[in-house]
C-alpha positions in Angstrom: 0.0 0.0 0.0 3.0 2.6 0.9 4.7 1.6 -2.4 2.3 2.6 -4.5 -1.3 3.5 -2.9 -2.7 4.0 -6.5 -2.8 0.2 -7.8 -2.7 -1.1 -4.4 -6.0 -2.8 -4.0 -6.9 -4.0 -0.1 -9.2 -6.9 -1.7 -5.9 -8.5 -2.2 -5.7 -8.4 1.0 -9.0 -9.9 2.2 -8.3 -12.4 -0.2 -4.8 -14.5 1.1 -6.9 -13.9 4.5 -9.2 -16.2 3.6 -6.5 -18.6 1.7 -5.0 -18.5 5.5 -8.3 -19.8 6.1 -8.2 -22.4 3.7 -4.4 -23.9 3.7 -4.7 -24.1 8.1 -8.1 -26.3 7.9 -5.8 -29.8 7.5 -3.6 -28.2 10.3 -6.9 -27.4 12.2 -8.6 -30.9 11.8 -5.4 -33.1 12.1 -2.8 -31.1 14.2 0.0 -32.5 12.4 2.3 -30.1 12.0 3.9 -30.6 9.0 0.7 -29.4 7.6 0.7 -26.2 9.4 4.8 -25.5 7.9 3.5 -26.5 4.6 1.1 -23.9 4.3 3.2 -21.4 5.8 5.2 -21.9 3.2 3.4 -21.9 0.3 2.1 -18.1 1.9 5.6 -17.3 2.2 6.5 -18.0 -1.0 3.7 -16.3 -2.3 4.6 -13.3 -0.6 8.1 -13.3 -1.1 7.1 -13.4 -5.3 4.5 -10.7 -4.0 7.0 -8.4 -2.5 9.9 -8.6 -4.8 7.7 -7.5 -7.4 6.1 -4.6 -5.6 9.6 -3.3 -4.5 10.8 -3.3 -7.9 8.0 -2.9 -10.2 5.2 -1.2 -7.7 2.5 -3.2 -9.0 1.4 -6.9 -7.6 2.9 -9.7 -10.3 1.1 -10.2 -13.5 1.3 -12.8 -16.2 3.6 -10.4 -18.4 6.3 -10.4 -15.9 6.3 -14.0 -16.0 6.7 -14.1 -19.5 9.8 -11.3 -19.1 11.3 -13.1 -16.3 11.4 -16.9 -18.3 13.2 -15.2 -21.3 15.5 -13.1 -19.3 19.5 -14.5 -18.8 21.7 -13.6 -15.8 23.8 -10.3 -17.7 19.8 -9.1 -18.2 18.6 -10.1 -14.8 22.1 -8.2 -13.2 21.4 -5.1 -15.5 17.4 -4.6 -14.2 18.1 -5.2 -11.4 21.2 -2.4 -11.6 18.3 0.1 -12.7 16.0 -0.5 -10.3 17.9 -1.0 -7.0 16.6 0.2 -4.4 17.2 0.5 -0.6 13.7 -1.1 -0.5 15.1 -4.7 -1.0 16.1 -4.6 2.6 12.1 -5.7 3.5 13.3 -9.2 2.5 15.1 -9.2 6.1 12.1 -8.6 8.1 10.1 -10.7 6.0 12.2 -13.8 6.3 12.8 -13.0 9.8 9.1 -13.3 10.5 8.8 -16.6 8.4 11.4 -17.8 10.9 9.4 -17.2 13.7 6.0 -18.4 12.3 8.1 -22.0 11.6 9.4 -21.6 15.2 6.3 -20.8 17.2 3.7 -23.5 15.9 0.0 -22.5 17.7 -2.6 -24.8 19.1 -5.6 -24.2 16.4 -8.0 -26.4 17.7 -12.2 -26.7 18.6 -11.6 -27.6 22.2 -13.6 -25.1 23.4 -17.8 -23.7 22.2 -15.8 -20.4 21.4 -13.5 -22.1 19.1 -16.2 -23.9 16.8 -18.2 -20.9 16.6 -15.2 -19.2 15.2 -13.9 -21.2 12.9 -17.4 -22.3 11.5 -17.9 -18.8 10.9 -14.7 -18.1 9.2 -15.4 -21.4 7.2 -18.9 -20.8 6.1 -18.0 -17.3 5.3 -14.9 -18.5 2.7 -17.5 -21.1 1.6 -20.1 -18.7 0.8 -17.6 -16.3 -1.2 -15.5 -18.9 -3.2 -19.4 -20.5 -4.2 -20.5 -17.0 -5.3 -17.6 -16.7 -7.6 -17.6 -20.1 -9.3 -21.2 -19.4 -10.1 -20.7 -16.6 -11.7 -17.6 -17.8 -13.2 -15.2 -15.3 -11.7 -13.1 -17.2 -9.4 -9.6 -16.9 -11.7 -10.6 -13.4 -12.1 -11.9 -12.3 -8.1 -11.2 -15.6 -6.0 -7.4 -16.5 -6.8 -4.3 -14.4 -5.5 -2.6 -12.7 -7.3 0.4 -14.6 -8.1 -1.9 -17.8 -9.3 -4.1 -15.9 -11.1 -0.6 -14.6 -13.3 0.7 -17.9 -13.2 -2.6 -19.5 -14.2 -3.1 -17.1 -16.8 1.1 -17.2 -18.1 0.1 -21.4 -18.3 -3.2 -20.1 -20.1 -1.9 -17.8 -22.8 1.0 -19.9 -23.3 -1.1 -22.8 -24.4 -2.7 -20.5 -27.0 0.5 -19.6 -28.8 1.8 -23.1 -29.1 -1.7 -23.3 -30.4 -0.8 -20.2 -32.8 2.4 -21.6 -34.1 0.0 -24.6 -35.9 -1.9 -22.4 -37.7 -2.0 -22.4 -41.8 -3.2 -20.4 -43.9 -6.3 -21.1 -45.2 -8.1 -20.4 -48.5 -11.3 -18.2 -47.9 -14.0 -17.3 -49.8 -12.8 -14.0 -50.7 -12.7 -11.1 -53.5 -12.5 -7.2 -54.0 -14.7 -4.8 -54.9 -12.9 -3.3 -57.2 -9.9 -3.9 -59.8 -8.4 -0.6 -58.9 -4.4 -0.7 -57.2 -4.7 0.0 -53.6 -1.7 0.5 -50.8 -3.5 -0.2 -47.5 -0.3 1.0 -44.5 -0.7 -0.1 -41.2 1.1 2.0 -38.7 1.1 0.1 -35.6 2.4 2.7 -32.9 3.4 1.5 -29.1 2.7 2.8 -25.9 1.4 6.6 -27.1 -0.6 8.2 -24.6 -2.5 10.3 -27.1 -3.0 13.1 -23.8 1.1 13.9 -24.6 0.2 14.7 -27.1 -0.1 18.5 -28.3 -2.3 17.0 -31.6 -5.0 16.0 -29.3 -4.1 19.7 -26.4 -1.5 18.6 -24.6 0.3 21.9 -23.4 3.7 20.9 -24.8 4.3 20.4 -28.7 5.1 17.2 -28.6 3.6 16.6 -32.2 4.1 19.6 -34.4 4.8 18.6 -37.4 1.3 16.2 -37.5 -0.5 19.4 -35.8 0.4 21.3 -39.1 -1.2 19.2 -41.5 -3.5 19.6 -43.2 -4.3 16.7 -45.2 -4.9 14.1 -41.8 -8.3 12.9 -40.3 -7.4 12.8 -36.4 -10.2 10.7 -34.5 -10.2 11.8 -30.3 -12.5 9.3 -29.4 -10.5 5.8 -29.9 -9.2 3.4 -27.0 -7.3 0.3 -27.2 -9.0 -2.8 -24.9 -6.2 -3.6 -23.8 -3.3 -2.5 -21.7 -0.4 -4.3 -23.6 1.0 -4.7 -26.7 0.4 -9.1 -27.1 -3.3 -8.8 -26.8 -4.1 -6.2 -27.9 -2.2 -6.9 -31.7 -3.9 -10.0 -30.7 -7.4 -8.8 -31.1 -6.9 -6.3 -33.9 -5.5 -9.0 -36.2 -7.9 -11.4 -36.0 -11.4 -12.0 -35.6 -11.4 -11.7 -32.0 -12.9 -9.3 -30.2 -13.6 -8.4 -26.3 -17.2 -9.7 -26.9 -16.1 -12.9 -28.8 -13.5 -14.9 -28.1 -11.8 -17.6 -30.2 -9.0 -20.0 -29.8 -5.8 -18.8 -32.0 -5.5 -21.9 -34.1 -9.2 -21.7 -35.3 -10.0 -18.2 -35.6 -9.5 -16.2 -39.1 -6.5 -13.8 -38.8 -6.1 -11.1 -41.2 -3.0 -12.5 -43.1 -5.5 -15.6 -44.5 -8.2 -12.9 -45.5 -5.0 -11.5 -47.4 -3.6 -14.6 -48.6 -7.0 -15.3 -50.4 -7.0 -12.2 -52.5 -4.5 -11.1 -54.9 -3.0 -9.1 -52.0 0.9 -8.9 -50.8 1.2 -8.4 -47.6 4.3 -7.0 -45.6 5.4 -6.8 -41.8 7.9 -4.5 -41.2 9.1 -4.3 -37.5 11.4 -2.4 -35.1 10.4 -5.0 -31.9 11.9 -7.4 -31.4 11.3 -10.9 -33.2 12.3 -13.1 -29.9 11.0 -13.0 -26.3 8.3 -14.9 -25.2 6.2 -11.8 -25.9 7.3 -11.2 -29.3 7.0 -15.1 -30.0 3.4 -14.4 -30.5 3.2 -11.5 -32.2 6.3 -13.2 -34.5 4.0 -16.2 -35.0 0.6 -14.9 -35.9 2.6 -12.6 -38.4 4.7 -15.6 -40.1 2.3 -16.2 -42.9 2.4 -12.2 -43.9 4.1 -12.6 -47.7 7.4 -10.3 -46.7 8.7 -9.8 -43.3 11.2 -7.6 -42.5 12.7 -7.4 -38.7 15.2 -4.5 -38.0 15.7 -4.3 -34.5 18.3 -7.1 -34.3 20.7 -5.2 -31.5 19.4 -7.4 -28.7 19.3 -11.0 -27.7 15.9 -11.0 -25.5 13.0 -8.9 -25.9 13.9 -7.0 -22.4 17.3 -6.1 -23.6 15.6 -4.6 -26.8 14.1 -2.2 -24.2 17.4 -1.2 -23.0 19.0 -0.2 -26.2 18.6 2.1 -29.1 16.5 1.1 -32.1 15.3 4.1 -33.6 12.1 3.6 -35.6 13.5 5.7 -38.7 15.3 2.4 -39.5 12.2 1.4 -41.4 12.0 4.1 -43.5 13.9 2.1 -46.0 12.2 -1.3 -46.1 8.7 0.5 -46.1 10.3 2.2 -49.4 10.9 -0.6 -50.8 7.4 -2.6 -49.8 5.7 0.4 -51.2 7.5 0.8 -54.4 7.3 -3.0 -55.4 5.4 -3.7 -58.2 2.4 -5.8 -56.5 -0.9 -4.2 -57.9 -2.4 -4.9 -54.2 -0.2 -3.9 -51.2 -1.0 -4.4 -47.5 2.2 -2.9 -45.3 1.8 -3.5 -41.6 4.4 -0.9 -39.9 5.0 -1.9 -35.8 7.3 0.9 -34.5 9.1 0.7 -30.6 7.2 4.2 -30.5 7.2 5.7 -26.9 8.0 1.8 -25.3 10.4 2.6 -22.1 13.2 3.1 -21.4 11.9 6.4 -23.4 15.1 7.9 -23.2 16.2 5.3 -25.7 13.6 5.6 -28.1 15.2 8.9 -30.1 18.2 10.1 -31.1 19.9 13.0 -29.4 18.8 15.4 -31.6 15.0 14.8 -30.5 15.9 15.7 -26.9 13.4 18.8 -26.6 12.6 18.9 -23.1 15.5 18.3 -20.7 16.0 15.6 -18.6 16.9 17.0 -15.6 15.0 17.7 -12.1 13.3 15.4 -10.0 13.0 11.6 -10.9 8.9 12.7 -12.2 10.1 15.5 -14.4 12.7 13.5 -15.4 10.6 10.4 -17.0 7.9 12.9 -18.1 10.7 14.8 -20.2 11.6 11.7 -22.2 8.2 10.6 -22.9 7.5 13.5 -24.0 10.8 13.3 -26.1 9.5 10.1 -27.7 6.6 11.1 -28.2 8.0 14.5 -30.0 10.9 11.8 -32.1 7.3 9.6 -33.0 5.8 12.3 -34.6 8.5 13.1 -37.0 8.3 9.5 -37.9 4.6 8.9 -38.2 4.7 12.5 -40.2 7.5 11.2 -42.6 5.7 7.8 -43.1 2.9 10.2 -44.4 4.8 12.3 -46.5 6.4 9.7 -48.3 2.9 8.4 -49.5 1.9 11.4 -50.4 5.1 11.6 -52.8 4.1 8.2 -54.0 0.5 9.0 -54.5 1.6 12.1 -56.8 3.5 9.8 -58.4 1.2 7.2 -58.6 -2.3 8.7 -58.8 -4.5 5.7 -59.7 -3.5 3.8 -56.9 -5.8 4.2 -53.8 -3.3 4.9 -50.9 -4.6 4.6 -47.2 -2.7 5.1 -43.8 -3.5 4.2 -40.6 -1.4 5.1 -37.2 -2.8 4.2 -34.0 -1.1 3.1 -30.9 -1.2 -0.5 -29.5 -2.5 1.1 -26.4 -1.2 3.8 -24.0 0.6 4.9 -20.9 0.3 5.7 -18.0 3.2 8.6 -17.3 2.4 10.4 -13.8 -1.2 11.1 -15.3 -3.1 8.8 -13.2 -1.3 8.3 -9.9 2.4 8.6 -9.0 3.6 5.8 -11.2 4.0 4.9 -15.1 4.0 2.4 -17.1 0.8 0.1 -18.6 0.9 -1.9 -15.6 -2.4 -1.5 -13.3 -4.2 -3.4 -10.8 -7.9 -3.7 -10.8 -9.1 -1.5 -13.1 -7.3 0.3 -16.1 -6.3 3.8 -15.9 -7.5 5.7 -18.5 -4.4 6.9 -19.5 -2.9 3.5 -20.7 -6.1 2.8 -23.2 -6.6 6.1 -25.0 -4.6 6.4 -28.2 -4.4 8.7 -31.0 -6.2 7.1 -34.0 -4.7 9.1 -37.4 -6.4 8.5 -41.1 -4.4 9.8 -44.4 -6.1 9.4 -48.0 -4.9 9.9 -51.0 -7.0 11.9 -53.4 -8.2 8.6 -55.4 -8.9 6.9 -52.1 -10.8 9.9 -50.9 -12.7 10.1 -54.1 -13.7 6.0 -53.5 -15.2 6.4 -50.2 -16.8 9.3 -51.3 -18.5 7.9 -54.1 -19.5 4.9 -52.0 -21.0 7.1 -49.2 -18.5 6.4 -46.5 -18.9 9.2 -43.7 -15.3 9.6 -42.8 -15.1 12.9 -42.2 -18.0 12.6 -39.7 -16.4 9.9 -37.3 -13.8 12.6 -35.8 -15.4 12.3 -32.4 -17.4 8.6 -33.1 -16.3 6.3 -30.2 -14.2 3.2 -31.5 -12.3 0.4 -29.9 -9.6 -1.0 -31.9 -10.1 -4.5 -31.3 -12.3 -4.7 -34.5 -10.0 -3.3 -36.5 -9.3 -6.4 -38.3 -12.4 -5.1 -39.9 -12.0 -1.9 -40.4 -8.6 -3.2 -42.4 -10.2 -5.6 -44.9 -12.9 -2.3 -45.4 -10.2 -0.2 -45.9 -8.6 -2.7 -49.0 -11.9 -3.4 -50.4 -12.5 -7.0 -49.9 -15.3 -9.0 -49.8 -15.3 -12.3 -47.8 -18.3 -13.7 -45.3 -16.1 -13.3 -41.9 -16.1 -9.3 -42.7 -18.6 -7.4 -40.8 -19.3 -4.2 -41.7 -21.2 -2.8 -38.4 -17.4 -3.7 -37.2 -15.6 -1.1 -39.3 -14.9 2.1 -37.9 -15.2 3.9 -41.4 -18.4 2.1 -43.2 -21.6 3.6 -43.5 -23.3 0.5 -41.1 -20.7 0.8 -38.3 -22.2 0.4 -34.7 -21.2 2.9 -32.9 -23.7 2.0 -30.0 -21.2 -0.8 -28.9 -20.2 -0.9 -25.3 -16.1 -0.5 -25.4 -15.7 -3.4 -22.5 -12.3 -3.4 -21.6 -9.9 -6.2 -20.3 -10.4 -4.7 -16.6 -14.1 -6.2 -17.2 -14.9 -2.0 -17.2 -16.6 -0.5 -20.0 -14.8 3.0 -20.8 -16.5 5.6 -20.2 -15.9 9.3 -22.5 -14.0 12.0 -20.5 -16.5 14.7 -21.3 -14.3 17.3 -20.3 -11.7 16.6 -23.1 
């Protein structure tokens, strides 16, 4: 709770009380006490996972730090834990201390006395009463587990549903296009951009100038991500799934088999990195795209990625080259490092507007806001070059797309940062800037097919369906497309409530 009061949630509390409960009811009925040291054990180690976790990270552990701690090596484990030493780690003495003494000083739990069976029947029927209210309304992962099983349950979970992933082939749909006309379809899949730093959407700073001054963009200030990391959430937006529907990996459509069935080429270009148990799932749903190009190749494990330079200017060239091949239909999916931390890594000195100096707060804001500021004169140049091929090339219908995988949390909400949260998500780490650029013949398309892009600037949107909103976007036709699903037809629902991974719908902020 004194770590950090803002994700620290006292249900978590009430809930290993009544795992105490649970884990001493052998040692109640039997005495033995082997039992009793065996369940002060498994508490302990829970805690100790617990702890370590909050010291360093200031959240309670989640399945993603599983997933970073299994594909992190000793050199990475002694550089983290370099960065985030803290005079903090000297809880572990007391803590162990305390496990000493529970080990040493076994008590006498026992119904010897009319006090003593009234008690523990009460505490009994009351943890029997809340652990069969959860499992009938199927919640007991999500409100009845700890927090350290519930990450380890759901790290077991998701992990099952990669290996699951890396079997999938691509399959032959029953797909087509509307039209006959060439089409460029760019992706611009941004990371961690908090679209409130942004000066484009009234932040104070200019963090985005050089998208601020055009004029030729469609910005959209009522879009949020589902989810609060980058797995899921490309997860969701590049297949079929969606908050409301689930599907298993290896069964569901993903956007590269609606591709593969159409004359389409289809292109990943990428700055993250292609290993890490993380990037393993992104890496395998993307496998069947036609091209795929991986530049960020400076690191051995996705953490260590994080910890070094890979500026996302690097795929200026390859997107060059993806865009001036000679395929009549392109689809160019571009996944930047964006604003991911260590921010102060993610632009080249010659971005660094707002000094780093001051307290450790001003500090981190600074270099968001410097990646931010280093994003935008990527994202803008990624525009201007297809507006130069457009000129060039006026027949083809061009279309770009930026959006951020989903945000982050940098003092805005509480005194942390980061995506991390603890019940419910913080506003801050879901809403993303959502950028459209047309070409003149793309514009002239949707115009003559009545789309009402012009009137969704303040439309609310969730970018799980955007797997939708993609195939829309390159005219196809095929039977899993649904067009109350996608953000710019004419039939899009916008009555939809955005439910996010929390369980929470989102609500607007009606004093943005």
């Amino acid at each position: 709770m004194f770590l950090n009061y803002d994700v620290f949630n006292f249900r978590s509390v009430l809930l290993l009380l009544m795992w105490m409960v649970v884990l001493l009811i052998p040692y109640v009925l039997t005495q033995k006490k082997w039992l009793y040291i065996t369940a002060a054990s498994l508490l302990f180690a829970d805690g100790f996972a617990n702890l370590f976790h909050w010291i360093v990270l200031k959240s309670p552990l989640n399945a993603s730090s599983i997933f970073v701690f299994l594909n992190t090596n000793f050199n990475e484990a002694s550089e983290f834990m370099t960065i985030k030493m803290t005079p903090l780690l000297w809880l572990f003495i007391p803590y162990i201390a305390l496990f000493i003494i529970v080990l040493r000083r076994i008590p006498q739990l026992t119904f010897r006395s009319k006090g003593e069976i009234i008690v523990w029947s009460a505490l009994w029927l009351t943890v029997a009463i809340f652990f069969t209210d959860n499992i009938v309304h199927n919640s007991f992962l999500r409100l009845a587990v700890p927090d350290v099983e519930r990450a380890i349950v759901s790290f077991a979970k998701e992990s099952g549903e990669y290996r699951k992933m890396k079997k999938h082939p691509l399959r032959l749909l029953d797909a087509g296009l509307t039209t006959e006309d060439p089409t460029l379809v760019v992706i611009v899949v941004g990371e961690s951009c908090n679209r409130n730093h942004t000066s484009l959407y009234g932040y104070g700073r200019e963090t985005t100038p050089r998208l601020k001054a055009r004029q030729d963009i469609l910005v959209f200030d009522n879009v949020v991500s589902a989810n609060s990391n980058t797995l899921y959430s490309v997860m969701n937006f590049l297949t079929e799934n969606n908050m409301e529907h689930h599907l298993p990996l290896d069964s569901c459509i993903h956007i590269f088999d609606v591709l593969h069935s159409t004359p389409y080429r289809s292109y990943w270009i990428s700055n993250q990195a292609p290993i890490g148990l993380w990037e393993n799932g992104v890496t395998n749903l993307v496998q069947n795209a036609d091209v795929k190009t991986f530049v960020n190749v400076t690191s051995n494990s996705s953490m260590e990625s994080t910890q070094t330079a890979s500026y996302d200017q690097q795929l200026f060239v390859p997107l060059q080259s993806a865009i001036s091949d000679s395929a009549k239909h392109k689809v160019v999916f571009l996944h930047l490092l964006g604003c991911h931390t260590q921010y102060n890594k993610r632009y080249p000195n010659d971005f660094a507007l707002f000094e780093e100096k001051g307290d450790k707060r001003t500090r981190v804001i600074n270099s968001y806001d410097n990646a931010v500021y280093y994003n935008d004169f990527v994202v803008d140049s990624v525009f201007s070059m297809l507006k130069v091929y457009s000129l060039l090339h006026p027949e083809v219908r061009v279309s770009a797309l930026y959006f951020s995988d989903h945000g982050e949390n940098v003092y805005d909400e509480g005194d942390y940062c980061g995506h991390n949260y603890s019940d419910r998500i913080p506003r801050a780490n879901v809403e993303i800037p959502f950028v459209l650029w047309l070409s003149l013949s793309q514009k002239e398309y949707l115009d003559a097919h009545n789309y009402p892009v012009g009137s969704r600037l303040h439309t609310p949107y969730m970018i799980d369906d955007l797997f939708h909103t993609i195939i829309d976007l390159s005219g196809i036709t095929t039977p899993c497309f649904d067009k109350t699903r996608s953000f710019l037809n004419p039939d899009f629902d916008s009555t939809r409530p955005r439910i996010l991974e929390d369980g929470n719908v989102y609500k607007e902020n009606k004093t943005n």
